[in-house]
C-alpha positions as a printed NumPy array, in Angstrom:
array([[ 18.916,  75.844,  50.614],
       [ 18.986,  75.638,  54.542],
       [ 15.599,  75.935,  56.298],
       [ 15.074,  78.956,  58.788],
       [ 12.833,  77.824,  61.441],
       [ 12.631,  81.035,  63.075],
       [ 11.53 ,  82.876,  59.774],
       [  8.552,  80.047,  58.778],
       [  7.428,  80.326,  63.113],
       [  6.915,  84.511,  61.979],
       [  5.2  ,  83.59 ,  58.645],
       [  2.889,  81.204,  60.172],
       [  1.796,  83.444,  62.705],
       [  1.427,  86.041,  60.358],
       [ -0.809,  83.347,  58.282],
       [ -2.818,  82.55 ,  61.583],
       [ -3.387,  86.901,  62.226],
       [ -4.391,  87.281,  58.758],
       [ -6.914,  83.829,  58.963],
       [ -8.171,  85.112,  62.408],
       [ -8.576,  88.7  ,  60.564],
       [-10.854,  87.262,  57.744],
       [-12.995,  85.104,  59.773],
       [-14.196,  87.22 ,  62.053],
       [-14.59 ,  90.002,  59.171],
       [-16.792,  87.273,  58.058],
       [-18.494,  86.756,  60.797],
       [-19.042,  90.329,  61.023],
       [-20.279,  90.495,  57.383],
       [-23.   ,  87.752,  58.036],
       [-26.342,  87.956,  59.704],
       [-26.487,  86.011,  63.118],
       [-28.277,  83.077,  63.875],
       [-31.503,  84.47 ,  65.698],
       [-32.486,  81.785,  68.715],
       [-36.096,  80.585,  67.8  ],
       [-38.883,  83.083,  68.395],
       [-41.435,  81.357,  71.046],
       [-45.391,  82.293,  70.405],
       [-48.016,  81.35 ,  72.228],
       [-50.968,  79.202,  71.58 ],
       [-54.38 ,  79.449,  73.884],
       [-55.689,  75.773,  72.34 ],
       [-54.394,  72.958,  70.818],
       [-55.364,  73.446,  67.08 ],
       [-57.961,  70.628,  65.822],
       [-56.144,  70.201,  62.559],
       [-53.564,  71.908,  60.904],
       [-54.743,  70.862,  57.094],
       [-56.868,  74.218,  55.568],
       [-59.996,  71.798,  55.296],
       [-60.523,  70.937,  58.451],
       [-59.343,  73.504,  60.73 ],
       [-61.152,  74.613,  63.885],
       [-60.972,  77.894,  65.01 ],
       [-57.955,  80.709,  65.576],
       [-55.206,  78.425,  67.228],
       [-55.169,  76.489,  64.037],
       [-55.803,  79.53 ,  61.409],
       [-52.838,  81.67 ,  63.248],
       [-50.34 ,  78.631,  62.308],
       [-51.613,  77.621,  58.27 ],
       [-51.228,  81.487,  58.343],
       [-47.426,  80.446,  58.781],
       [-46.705,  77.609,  56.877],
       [-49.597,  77.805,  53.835],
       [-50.139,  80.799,  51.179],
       [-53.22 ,  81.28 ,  49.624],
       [-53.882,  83.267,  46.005],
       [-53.93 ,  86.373,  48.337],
       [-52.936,  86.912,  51.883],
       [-53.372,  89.982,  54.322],
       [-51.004,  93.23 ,  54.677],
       [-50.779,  94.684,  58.325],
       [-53.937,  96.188,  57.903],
       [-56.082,  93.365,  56.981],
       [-56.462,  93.989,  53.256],
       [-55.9  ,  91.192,  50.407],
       [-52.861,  92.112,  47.937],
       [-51.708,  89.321,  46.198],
       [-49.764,  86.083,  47.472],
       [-49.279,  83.167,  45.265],
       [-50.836,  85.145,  42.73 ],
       [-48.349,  87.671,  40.735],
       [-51.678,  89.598,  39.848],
       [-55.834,  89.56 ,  39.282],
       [-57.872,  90.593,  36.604],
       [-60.868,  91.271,  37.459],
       [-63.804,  91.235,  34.687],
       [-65.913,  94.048,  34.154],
       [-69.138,  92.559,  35.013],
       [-67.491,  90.994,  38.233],
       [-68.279,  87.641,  38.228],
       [-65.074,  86.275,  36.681],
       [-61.232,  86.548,  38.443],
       [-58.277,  85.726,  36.669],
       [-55.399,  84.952,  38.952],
       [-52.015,  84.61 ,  37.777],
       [-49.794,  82.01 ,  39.411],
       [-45.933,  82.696,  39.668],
       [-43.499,  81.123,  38.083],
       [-41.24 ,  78.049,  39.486],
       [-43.495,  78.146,  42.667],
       [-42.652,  74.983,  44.931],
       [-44.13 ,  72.88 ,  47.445],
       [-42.224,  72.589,  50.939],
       [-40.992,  69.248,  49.938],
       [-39.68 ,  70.409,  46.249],
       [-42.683,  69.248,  44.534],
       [-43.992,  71.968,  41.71 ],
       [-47.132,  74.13 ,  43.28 ],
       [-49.26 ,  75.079,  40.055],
       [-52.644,  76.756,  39.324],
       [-54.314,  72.946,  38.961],
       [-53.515,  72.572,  42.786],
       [-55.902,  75.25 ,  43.159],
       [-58.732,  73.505,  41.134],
       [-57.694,  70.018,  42.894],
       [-58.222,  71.813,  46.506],
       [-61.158,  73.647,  45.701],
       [-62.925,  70.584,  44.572],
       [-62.108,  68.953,  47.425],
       [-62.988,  71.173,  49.769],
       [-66.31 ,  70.708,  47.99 ],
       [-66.255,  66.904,  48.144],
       [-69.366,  66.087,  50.77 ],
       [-67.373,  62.561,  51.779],
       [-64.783,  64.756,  52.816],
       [-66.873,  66.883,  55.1  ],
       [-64.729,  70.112,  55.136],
       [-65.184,  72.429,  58.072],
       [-65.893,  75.601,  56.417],
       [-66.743,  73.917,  52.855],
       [-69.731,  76.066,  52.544],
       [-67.817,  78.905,  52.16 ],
       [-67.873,  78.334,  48.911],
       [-71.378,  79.213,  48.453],
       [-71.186,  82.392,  50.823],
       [-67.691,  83.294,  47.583],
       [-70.828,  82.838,  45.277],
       [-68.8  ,  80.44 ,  42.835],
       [-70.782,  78.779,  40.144],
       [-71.624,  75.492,  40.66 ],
       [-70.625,  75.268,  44.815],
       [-74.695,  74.001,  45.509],
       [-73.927,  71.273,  43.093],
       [-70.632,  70.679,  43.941],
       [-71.603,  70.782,  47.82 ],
       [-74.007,  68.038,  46.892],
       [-71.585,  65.478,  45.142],
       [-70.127,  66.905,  41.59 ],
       [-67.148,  68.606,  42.565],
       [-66.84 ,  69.411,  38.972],
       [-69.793,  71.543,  38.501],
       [-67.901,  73.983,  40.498],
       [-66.663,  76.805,  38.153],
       [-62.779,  76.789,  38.447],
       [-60.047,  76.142,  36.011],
       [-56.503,  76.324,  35.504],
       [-55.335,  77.522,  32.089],
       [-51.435,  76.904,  32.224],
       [-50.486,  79.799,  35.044],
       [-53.695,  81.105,  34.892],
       [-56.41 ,  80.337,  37.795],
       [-60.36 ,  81.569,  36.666],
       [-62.933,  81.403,  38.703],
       [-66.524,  82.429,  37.761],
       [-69.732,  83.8  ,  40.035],
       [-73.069,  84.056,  40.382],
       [-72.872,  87.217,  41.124],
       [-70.253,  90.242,  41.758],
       [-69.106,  89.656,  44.997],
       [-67.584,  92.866,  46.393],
       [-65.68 ,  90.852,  49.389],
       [-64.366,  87.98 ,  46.837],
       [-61.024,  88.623,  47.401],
       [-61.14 ,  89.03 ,  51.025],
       [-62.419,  85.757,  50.923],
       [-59.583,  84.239,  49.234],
       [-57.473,  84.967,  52.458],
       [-59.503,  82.574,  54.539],
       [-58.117,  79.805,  55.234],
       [-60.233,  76.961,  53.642],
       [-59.113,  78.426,  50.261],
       [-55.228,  77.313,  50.658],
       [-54.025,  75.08 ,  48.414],
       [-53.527,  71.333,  49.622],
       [-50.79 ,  69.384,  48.257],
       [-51.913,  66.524,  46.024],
       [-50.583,  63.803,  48.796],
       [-52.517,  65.007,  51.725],
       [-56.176,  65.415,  49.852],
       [-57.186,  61.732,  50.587],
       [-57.487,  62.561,  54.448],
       [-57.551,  65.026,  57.673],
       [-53.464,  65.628,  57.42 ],
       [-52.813,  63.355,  60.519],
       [-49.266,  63.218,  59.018],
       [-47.293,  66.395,  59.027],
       [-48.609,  67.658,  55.777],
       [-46.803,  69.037,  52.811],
       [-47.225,  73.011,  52.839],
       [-46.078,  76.253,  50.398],
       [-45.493,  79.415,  53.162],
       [-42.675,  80.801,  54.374],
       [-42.28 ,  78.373,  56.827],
       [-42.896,  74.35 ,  57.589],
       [-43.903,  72.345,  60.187],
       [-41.112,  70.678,  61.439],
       [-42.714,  68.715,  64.329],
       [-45.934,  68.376,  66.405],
       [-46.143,  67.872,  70.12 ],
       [-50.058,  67.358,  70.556],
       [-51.132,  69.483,  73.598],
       [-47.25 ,  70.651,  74.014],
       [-45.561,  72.624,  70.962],
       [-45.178,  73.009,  66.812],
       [-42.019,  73.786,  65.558],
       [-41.675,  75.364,  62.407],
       [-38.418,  76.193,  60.37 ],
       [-37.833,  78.388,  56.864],
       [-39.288,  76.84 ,  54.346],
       [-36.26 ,  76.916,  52.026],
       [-38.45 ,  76.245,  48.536],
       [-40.753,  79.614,  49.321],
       [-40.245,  81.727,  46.777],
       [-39.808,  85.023,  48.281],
       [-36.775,  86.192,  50.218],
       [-38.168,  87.199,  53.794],
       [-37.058,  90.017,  55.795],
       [-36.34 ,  88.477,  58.757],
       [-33.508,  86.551,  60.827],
       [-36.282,  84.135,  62.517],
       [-35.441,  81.163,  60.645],
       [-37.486,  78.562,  63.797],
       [-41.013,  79.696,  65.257],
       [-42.249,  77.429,  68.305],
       [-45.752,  77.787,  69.487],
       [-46.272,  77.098,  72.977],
       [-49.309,  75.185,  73.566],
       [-50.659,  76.787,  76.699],
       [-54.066,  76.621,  77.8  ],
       [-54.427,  79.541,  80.222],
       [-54.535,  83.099,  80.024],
       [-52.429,  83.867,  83.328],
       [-49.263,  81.198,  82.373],
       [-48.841,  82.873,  79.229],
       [-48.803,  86.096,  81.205],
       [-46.447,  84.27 ,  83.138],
       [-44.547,  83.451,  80.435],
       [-44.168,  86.806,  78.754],
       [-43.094,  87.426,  81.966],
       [-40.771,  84.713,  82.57 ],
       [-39.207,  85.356,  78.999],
       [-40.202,  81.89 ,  78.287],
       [-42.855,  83.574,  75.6  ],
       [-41.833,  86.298,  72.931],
       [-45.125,  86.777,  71.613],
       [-48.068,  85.718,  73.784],
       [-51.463,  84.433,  72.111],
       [-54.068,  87.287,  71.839],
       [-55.426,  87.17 ,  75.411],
       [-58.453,  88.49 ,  76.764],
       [-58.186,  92.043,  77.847],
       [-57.768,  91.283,  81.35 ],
       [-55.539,  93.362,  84.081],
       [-54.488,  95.465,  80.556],
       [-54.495,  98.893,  82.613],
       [-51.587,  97.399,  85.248],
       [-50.038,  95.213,  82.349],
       [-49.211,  98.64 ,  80.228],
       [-48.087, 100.118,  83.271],
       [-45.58 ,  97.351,  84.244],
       [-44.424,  97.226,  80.321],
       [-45.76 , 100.195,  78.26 ],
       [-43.885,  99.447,  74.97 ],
       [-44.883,  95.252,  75.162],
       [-48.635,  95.358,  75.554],
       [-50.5  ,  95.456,  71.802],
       [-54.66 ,  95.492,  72.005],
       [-56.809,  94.255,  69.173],
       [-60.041,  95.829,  68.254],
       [-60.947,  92.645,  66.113],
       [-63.632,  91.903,  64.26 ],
       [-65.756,  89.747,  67.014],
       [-68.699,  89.098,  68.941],
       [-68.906,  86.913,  72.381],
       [-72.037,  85.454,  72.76 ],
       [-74.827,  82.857,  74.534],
       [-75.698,  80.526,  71.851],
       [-78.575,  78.862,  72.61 ],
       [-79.535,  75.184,  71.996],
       [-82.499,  74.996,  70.388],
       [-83.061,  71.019,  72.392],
       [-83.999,  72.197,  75.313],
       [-87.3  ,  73.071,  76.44 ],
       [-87.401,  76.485,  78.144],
       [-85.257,  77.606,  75.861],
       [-87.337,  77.016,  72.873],
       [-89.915,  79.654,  74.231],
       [-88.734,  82.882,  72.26 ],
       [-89.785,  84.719,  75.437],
       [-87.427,  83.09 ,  77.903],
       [-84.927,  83.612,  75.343],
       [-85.713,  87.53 ,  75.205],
       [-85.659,  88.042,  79.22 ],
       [-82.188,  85.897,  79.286],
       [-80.704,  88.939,  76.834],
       [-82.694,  91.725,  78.799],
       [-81.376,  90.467,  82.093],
       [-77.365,  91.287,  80.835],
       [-76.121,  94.515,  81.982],
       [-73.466,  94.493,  78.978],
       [-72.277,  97.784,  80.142],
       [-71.325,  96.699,  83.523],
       [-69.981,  93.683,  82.504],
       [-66.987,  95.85 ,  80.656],
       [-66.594,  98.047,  83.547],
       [-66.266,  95.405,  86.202],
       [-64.417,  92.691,  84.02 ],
       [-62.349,  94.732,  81.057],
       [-62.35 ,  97.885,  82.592],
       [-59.957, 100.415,  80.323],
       [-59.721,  97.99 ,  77.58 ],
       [-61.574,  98.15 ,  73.916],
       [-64.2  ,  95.618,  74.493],
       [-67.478,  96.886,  74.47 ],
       [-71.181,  96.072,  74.995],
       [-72.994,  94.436,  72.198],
       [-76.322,  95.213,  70.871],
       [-75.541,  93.588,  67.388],
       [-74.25 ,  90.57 ,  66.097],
       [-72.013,  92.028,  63.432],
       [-68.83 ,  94.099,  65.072],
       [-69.829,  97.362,  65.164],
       [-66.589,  98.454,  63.294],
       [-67.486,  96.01 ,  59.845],
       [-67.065,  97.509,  56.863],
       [-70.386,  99.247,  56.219],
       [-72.293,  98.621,  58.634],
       [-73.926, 100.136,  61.599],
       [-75.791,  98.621,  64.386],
       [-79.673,  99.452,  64.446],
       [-79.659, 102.024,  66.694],
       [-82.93 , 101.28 ,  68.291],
       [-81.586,  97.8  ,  69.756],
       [-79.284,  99.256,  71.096],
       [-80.888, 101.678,  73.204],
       [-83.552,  98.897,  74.289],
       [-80.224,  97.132,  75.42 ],
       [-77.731,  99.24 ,  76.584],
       [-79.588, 102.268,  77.697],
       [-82.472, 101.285,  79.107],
       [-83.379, 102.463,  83.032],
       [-86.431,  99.904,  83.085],
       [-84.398,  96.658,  81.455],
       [-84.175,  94.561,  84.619],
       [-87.998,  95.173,  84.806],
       [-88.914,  94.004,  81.513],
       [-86.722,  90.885,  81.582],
       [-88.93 ,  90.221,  84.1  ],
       [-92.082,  90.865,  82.608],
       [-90.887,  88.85 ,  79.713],
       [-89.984,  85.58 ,  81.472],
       [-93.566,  85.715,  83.567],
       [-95.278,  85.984,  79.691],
       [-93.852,  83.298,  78.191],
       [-95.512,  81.231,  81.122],
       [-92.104,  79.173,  82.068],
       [-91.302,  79.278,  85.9  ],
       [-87.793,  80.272,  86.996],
       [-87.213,  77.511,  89.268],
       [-87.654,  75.292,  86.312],
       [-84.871,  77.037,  84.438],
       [-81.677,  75.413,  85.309],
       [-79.122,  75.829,  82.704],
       [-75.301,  75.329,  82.83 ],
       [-72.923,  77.58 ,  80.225],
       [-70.409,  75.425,  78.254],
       [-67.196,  77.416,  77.685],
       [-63.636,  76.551,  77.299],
       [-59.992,  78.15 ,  78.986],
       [-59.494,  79.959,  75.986],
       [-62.341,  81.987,  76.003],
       [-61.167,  82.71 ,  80.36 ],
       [-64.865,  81.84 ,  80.83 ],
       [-63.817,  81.94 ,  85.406],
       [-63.783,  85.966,  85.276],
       [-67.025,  86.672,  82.993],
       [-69.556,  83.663,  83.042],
       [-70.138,  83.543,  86.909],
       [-70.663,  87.309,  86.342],
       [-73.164,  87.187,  83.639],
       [-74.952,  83.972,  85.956],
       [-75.205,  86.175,  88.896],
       [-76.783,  89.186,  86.964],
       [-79.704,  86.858,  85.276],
       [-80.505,  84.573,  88.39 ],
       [-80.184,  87.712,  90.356],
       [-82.909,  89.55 ,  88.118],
       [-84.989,  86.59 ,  86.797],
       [-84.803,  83.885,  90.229],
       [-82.798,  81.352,  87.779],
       [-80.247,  78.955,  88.097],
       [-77.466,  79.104,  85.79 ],
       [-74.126,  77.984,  86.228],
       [-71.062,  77.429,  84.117],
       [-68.417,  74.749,  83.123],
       [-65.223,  74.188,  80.834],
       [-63.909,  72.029,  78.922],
       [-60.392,  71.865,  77.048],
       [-60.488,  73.104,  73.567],
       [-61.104,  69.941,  71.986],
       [-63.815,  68.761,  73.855],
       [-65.807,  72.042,  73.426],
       [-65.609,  71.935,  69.897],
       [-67.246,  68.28 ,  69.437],
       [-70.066,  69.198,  71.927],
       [-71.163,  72.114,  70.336],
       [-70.666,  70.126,  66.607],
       [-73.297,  67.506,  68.698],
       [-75.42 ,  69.727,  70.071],
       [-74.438,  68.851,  73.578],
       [-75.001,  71.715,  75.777],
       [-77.508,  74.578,  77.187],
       [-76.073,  77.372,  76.516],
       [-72.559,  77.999,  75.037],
       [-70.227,  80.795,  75.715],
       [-68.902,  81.24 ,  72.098],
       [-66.745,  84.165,  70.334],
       [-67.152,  84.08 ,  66.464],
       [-64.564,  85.926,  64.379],
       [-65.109,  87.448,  61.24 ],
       [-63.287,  85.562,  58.258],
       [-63.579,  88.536,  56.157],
       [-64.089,  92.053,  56.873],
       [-68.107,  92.297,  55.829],
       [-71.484,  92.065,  57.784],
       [-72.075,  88.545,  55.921],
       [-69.112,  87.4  ,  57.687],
       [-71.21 ,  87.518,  60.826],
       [-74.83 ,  86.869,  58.839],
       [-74.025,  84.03 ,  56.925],
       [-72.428,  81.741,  59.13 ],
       [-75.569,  81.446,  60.979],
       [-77.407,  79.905,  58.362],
       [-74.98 ,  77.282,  57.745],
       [-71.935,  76.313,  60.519],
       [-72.791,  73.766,  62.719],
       [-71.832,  76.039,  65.722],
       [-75.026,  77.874,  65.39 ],
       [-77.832,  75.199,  64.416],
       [-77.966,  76.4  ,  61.536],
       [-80.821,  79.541,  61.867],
       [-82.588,  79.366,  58.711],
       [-85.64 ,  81.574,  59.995],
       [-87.217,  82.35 ,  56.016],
       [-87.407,  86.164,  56.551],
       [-83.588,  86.194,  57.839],
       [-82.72 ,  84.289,  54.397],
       [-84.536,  86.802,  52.423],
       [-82.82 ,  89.86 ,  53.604],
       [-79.44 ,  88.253,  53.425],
       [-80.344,  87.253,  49.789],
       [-81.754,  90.679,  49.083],
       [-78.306,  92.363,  49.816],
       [-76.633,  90.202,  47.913],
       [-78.191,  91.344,  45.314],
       [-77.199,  95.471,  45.449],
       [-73.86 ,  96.548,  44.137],
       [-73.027,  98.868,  47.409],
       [-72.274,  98.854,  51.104],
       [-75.088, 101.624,  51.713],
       [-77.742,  99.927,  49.753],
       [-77.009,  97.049,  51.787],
       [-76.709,  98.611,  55.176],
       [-81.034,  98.361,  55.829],
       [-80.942,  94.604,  54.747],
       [-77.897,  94.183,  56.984],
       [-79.827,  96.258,  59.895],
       [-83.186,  94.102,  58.936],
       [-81.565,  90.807,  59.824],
       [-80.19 ,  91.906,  62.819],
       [-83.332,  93.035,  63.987],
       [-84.971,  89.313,  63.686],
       [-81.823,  88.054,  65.435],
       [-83.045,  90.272,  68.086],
       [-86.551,  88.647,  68.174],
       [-85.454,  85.558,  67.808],
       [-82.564,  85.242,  69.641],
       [-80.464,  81.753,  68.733],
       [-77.866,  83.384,  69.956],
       [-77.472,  86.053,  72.682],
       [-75.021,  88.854,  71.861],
       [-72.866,  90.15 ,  74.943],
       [-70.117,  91.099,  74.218],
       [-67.18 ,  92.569,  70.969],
       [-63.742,  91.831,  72.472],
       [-60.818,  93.531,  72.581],
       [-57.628,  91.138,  72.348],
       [-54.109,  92.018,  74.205],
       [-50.928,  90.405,  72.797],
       [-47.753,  90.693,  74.874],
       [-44.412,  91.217,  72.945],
       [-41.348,  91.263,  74.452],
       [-39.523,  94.329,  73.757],
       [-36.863,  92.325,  72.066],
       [-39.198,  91.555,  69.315],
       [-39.533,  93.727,  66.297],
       [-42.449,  94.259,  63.464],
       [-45.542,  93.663,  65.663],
       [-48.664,  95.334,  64.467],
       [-52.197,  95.766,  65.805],
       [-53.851,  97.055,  62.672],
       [-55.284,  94.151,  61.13 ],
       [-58.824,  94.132,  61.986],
       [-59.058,  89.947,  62.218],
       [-56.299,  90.345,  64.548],
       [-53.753,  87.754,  62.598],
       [-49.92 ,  88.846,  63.173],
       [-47.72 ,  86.756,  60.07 ],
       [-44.516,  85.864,  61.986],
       [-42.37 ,  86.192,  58.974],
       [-43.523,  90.439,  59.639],
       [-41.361,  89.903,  62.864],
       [-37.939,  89.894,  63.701],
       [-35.239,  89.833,  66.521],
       [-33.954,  93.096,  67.303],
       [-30.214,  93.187,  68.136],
       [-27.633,  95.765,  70.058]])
């Protein structure tokens, strides 16, 4: 049969249409490849293994790449992550969490309920000198004071199969809060023998794909999570970027989808210029003066007082975060904890109070310490944007009391090992709550090394005694009772509870502002396309 050229040329392009047709229907049919969301970091984390983290820079990325027996919703509250489910006991001192099934490690590896019992223990391990490993005590788990002191086994957790119990002292009504915290993750097997220096093994929804110290982590989809995200963002970058105005700059520059939370600076023109980006936090936090109990003047409880009564809070906001949520502290614990209330009266005697400047005054000349021999410098670091607000609160106590305080920074790093050695004066310091109760505020002060610890015997007592009562309003005077020998004592100076600003780029979907620790999962957020 002869061979019609001109007849296969029309059936070939009719091949190449029909091709063409179904590729791009294809194309059509499939979800596009979203370019890599870029967030912002304030710090360089300290670690990025659960055990030895250091503050919010690292917590905001395990929050990424890790997930615990429970994590968050938008608004703050545990439901259940690795865990299908809880049971709870009746008397409240044992939980029952049920693994999943066919749960996976980022690098393949099976992620089972002993994982749990392996990374509890160590986080109990004293060689291993966790950050945050006496959280376990604050959980109440049986056997953490033995376990904190070298038995790691005493400590009452088990795996049974899928089946993860853990038993208390006592009911703990913010247990499973607790189990969102960070130190509670589970560590893979191959990265419990040290600090994670290596890019460690992890079980979220993403990984970490590379580190850039003091630069940028890149994470990717972690394709062995076991839940189907949705969301396009298949690479987060954090931008490592200490300083609040270049990662305005940034958001600015489109170089930044989603800025750290930022202090609450400029927020009034910053909605103005881009009222659908700007997102403010009401967190659960407190900015304070923590005082080092090494130095001299500083020991008298006086001098302490009249360095607190000397702070006009109130005009501090005003003048610094004017139209922003921060606001004046006369407590330790956020005034918006879950039930709890600040005392009333300390307030007044702090924040209304005509003759304050006058009894600062009076207090300083009792405790018999000259001014001129009170020379103190405030450590603080750029992510805390210590230039607008510490030469502020310096001016308003040498300008009442004759003093000489001044302030300095240091990069993230730095500021963390000086307070952990007791190297500084004073310390400008914002604690945020790991879990939404007044203990999260209480208890750290008795045992984290960024506060001394404060183990005054009557502060112990009332923390123990509201352990002991079943409700939030029977523990409310307790609560109010230990803030009011903070307020004596004073080892640390309460100024300020922050409001945080985020900056999203309009492009950016699934931002929230509800959680009250502030914490923003990326895998909530997505590209948003034409």
């Amino acid at each position: 049969m002869p061979f019609n050229i001109f007849k296969c040329c029309s059936w070939l392009q009719r091949a190449r249409l029909t091709l063409t047709s179904l590729l791009l229907a294809c194309a059509a049919s499939m979800p596009a490849m979203s370019l890599p969301l870029e967030r912002g970091l304030l710090a360089n984390p300290k670690s990025l293994h659960p055990h030895y983290f250091g503050g919010s820079p690292d917590a905001q990325v395990l929050k990424d790449v890790y997930e615990g027996l429970m994590v968050q919703n938008k608004n703050g509250e545990p439901v259940p992550g690795v865990a299908s489910d809880v049971e709870r006991h009746p008397d409240g001192i044992r939980y029952t969490f049920i693994i999943r099934d066919n749960l996976k490690w980022s690098d393949g590896s099976p992620l089972t309920a002993d994982d749990f019992v392996r990374s509890f223990k160590a986080l109990a391990d004293p060689e291993r000198r966790a950050t945050y490993r006496w959280y376990l005590k604050v959980a109440k788990i049986t056997g953490a004071e033995k376990a904190l002191n070298g038995n790691p086994d005493a400590l009452g957790i088990k795996a049974y199969g899928n089946k993860l119990v853990i038993e208390l002292d006592q009911p703990v009504p913010y247990f499973l809060d607790l189990m969102t915290f960070p130190s509670f993750l589970p560590v893979h097997q191959s990265n419990l023998s040290g600090d994670a220096a290596t890019i460690p093994v992890t079980n979220g929804p993403y990984k970490i794909e590379q580190v850039i110290p003091e630069t940028r982590i890149e994470l990717t989809s972690n394709p062995n999570y076991y839940r189907h995200l949705n969301t396009d963002l298949q690479q987060i970058n954090y931008q490592i970027t200490p300083s609040v105005h270049r990662q305005i700059e940034g958001f600015v520059n489109h170089t930044l989808d989603v800025t750290a939370p930022l202090p609450a600076l400029h927020i009034q023109e910053l909605r103005k210029k881009h009222p659908v980006s700007v997102f403010e936090d009401q967190i659960l936090a407190t900015a304070s003066l923590i005082v080092s109990p090494k130095i001299k003047a500083l020991q008298n409880r006086k001098v302490r007082q009249a360095l607190s009564m000397a702070i006009d809070r109130d005009a501090l906001v005003k003048k610094i975060y004017p139209h922003s949520h921060t606001r004046p502290a006369c407590s330790f614990v956020a005034p918006h904890t879950r039930g709890f209330n600040p005392d009333p009266a300390n307030c007044k005697k702090l924040l209304e109070n005509p003759d304050r400047k006058e009894q600062a005054i009076k207090l300083l000349a009792e405790s018999g310490v000259k001014a001129s021999d009170i020379k103190l410098t405030i450590l603080s670091s750029p992510k805390y944007d210590s230039l607008d607000i510490l030469p502020e609160i310096c001016h308003q106590i040498n300008s009442t009391l004759g003093t000489s305080l001044s302030s300095e920074s240091d990069d993230w790093s730095t500021y963390l090992d000086r307070i952990s050695k007791g190297d500084y004066d004073l310390v400008w310091f914002a604690w945020l709550a790991g879990y939404n109760d007044a203990t999260a505020f209480l208890t750290p002060l008795t045992e984290s090394k960024f506060f001394g610890p404060f183990r005054d015997p009557a502060y112990l007592r009332e923390l123990s005694l509201a352990a002991s009562k079943k409700t939030a309003v029977a523990r409310l005077p307790n609560y109010q009772n230990a803030e009011a020998i903070l307020a004596r004592e004073l080892p640390l100076i309460p100024v300020l509870h922050p409001s945080l600003m985020t900056l999203v780029n309009p492009d950016i979907g699934g931002f929230y502002s509800s959680n009250p620790e502030g914490w923003v999962h990326s895998w909530h957020l997505y590209r948003i396309t034409d």
